[in-house]
N, C-alpha and C positions, 0 to 999 in steps of 0.2 A: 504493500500500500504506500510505500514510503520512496517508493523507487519515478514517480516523476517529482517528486522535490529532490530528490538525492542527483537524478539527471537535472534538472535546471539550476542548483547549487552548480555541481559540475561543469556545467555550461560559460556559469556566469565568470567564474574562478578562470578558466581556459579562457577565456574574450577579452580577458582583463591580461592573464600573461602573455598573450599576442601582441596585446598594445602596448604592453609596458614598452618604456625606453628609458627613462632614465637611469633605473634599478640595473639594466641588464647593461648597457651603456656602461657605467662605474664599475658593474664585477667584470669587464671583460669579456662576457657572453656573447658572442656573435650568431644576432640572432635576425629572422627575416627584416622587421621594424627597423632596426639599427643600419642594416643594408638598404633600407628604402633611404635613409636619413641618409647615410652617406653619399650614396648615389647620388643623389641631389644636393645636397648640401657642401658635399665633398668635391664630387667631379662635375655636378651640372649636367649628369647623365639622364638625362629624364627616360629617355627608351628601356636603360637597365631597372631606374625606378620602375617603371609600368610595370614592365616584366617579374619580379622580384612580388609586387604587390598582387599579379595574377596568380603568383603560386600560393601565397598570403588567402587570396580569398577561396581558392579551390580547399585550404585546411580546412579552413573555419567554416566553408560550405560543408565540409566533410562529416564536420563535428557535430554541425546543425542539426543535418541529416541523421546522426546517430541518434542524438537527444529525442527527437521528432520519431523515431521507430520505439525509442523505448518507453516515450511517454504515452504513445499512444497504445504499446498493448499494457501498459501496467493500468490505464483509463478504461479498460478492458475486462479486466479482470477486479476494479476497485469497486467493493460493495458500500451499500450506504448505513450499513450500522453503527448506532453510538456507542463509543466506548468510552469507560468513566476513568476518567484520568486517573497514573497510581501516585499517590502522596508516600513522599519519605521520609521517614524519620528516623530518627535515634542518628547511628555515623554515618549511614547511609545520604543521610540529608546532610550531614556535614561533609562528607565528599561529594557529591554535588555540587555543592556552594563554594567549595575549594577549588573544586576544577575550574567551574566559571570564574572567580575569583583570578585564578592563576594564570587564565586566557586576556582576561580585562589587562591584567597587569603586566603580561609580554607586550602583549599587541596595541596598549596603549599609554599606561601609566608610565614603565619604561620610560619608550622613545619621547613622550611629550615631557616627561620631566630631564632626559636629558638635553634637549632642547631649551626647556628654563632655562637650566643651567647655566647652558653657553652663553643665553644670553644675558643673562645678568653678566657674567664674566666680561663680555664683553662690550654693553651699554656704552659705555664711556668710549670706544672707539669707531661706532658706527655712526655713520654719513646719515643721516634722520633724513635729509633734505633729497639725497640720491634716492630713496623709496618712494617718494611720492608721485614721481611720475607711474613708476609698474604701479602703484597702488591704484590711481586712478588708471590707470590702462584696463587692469585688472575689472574695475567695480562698473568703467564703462563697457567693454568689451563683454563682461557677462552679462549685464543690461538690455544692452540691443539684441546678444543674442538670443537669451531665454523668451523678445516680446519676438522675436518674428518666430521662435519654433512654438509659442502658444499659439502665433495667427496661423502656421502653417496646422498645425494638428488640430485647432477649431475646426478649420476645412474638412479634413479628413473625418471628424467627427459629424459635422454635418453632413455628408456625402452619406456615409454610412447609416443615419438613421433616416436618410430618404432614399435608403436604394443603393448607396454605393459600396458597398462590402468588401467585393474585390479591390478595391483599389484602397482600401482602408489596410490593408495585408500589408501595404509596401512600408509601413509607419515603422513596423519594427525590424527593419531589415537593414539601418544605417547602425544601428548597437551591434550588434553581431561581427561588422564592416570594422578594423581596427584603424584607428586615426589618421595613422601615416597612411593607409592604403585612400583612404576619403581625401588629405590631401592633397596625393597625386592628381586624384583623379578632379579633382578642383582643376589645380592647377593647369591641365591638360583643357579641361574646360575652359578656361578660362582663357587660355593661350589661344583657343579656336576661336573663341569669341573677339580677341583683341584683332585675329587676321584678317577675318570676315568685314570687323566694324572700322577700327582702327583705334579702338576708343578701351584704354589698358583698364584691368581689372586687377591682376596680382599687384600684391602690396596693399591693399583699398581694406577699408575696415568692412563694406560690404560684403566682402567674397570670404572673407574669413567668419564671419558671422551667419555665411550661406552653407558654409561648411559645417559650423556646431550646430547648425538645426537640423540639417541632413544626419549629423551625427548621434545626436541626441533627441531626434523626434518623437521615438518609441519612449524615452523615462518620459516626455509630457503626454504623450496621445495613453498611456494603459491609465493613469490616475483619472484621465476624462472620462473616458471608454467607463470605468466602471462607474463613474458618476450620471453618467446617461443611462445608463444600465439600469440606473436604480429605479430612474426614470418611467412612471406606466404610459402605455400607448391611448391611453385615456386623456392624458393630454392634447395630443397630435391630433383626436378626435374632436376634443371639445374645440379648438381652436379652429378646426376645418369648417367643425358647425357653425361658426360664428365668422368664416371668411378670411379669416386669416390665410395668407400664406407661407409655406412653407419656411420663408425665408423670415419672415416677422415672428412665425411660432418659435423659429431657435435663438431670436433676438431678446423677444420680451418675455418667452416660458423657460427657454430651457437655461439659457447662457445666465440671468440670475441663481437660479438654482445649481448651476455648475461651481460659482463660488467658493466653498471651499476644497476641490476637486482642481481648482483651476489656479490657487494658491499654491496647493501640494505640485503640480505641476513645475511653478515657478519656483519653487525652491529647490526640488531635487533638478532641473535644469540649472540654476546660480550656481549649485554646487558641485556640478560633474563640470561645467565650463573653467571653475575658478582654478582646479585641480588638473583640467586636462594640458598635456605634453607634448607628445610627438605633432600634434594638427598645429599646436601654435607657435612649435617651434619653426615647421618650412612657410605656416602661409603666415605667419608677422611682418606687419609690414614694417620696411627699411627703420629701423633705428628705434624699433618701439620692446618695447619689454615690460611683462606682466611681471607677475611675484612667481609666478611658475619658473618663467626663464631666468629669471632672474637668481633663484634657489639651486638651478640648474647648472648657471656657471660660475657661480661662486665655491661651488661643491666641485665641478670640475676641474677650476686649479685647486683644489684639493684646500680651500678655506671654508671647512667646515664649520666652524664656529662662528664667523661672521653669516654664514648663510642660516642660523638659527632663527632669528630675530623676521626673514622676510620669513622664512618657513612657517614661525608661531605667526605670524600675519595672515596667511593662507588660512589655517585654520581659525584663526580668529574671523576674516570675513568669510568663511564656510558658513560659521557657525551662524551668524547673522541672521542669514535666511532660515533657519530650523528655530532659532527660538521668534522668528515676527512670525511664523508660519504656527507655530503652538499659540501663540497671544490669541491670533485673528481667530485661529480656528475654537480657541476656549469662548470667545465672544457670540461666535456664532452657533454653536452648541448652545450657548447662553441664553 
């Protein structure tokens, strides 16, 4: 019964080490991502990049594919009985609460308190002034991107409750896609577009922002999705009754009601854009740097201690959007 979360855990875990690049970048791993970065970044190859990221998408096609057979015969065989949760007690509950404990504290307490550390250590010799450009790169760069991937998966969500179902499919198929692979594939777009027009797009804060909603349209369209969901067709009815259409019933019925649906949206978008790597490292344009890249080459000549301070930054404007997203949503439960 356990076996499609244990495949989509697995899925999610692999999509994420495809994309990684900075982790594998620093241990020396030579891995597809990092050959895409190079390739481009390094030699200005873009036909090796393409290539490189064709094999990149045949894995993860691969992987898809497997997730996609095993969850749907374990969907197959899952019955609908309730079962009553087991409570532990005596050491059994205290090993439990150990283990998780002992998880929180590798995976986070650690690293973010070493982190402090350094940065206390090093306060008095950091540039306060040199951050504030990435910091605003940063705060505006995820801005504009999270508002155009909510209007692009509005769309998709609107399609689909009048009909469009297939084409709602394609929402979650840029998460899957690892960064560097989506920014080739910009890029090359983009190139085509400039030949045609004559009118440049790489470098533009547009085309990088057309990249993270491509990339991240699936975390805003599944928080929608299940908010329309909840949605009865008794609405669409009542509204038809009365002349509405279609287009006015998802304006003035559903798009209030999607609220806080549409909140949760923009925050797990803030926060995959504010952290993401490989995309903003090729399509940035000339001379701009977020707190991502920023963390990035400061670690790479190997000044790890002065990269403490933008790193706790990252997570500090992370966090941002997760506790306005608690406030609004406690208000509105309210």
């Amino acid at each position: 019964l356990a076996r499609p979360a244990i495949a989509a855990g697995a899925l999610l875990v692999a999509m994420e080490a495809l994309n990684d690049y900075g982790a594998v970048s620093h241990s020396g791993v030579h891995t597809l991502t990092v050959g895409i970065y190079r390739s481009w970044g390094g030699l200005y190859d873009t036909g090796s990049a393409l290539r490189i990221a064709a094999i990149l998408v045949l894995i993860v096609g691969a992987i898809a594919l497997v997730e996609d057979r095993i969850g749907r015969r374990a969907r197959r065989t899952a019955t609908h009985r309730a079962y009553r949760p087991t409570v532990l007690r005596g050491w059994r509950a205290g090993a439990a609460t150990g283990w998780c404990a002992l998880l929180l504290g590798v995976a986070f307490v650690l690293p973010v308190g070493a982190l402090v550390h350094d940065a206390v250590r090093t306060a008095g010799h950091v540039q306060w002034a040199g951050l504030a450009a990435p910091l605003w790169n940063t705060v505006k760069l995820a801005g504009m991107s999270a508002v155009l991937t909510l209007l692009i998966a509005l769309v998709f969500i609107y399609g689909k409750r009048n009909g469009g179902a297939p084409l709602a499919r394609l929402a979650a198929m840029g998460y899957v896609v690892p960064g560097a692979v989506i920014a080739i594939g910009t890029m090359a777009l983009a190139g085509w577009y400039t030949t045609r027009t004559g009118r440049p797009l790489i470098g533009t804060m547009p085309l990088i922002a057309y990249a993270f909603a491509v990339r991240f349209l699936a975390m805003a369209h599944n928080p929608l999705q299940a908010g329309m969901a909840q949605q009865p067709r008794a609405y669409d009815e009542a509204a038809h009754l009365l002349g509405a259409s279609p287009l006015r019933t998802f304006l003035h019925v559903h798009l209030p009601l999607l609220r806080p649906a549409l909140l949760a949206a923009a925050a797990i978008t803030l926060i995959e854009v504010i952290k993401e790597l490989p995309l903003t490292l090729i399509l940035r344009p000339f001379g701009m740097e977020t707190l991502s890249t920023h963390v990035f080459y400061q670690s790479r000549i190997e000044q790890w201690a002065e990269a403490a301070v933008p790193a706790l930054m990252i997570v500090g404007v992370g966090l941002v959007p997760v506790f306005l997203l608690e406030r609004l949503m406690g208000r509105t439960v309210g």
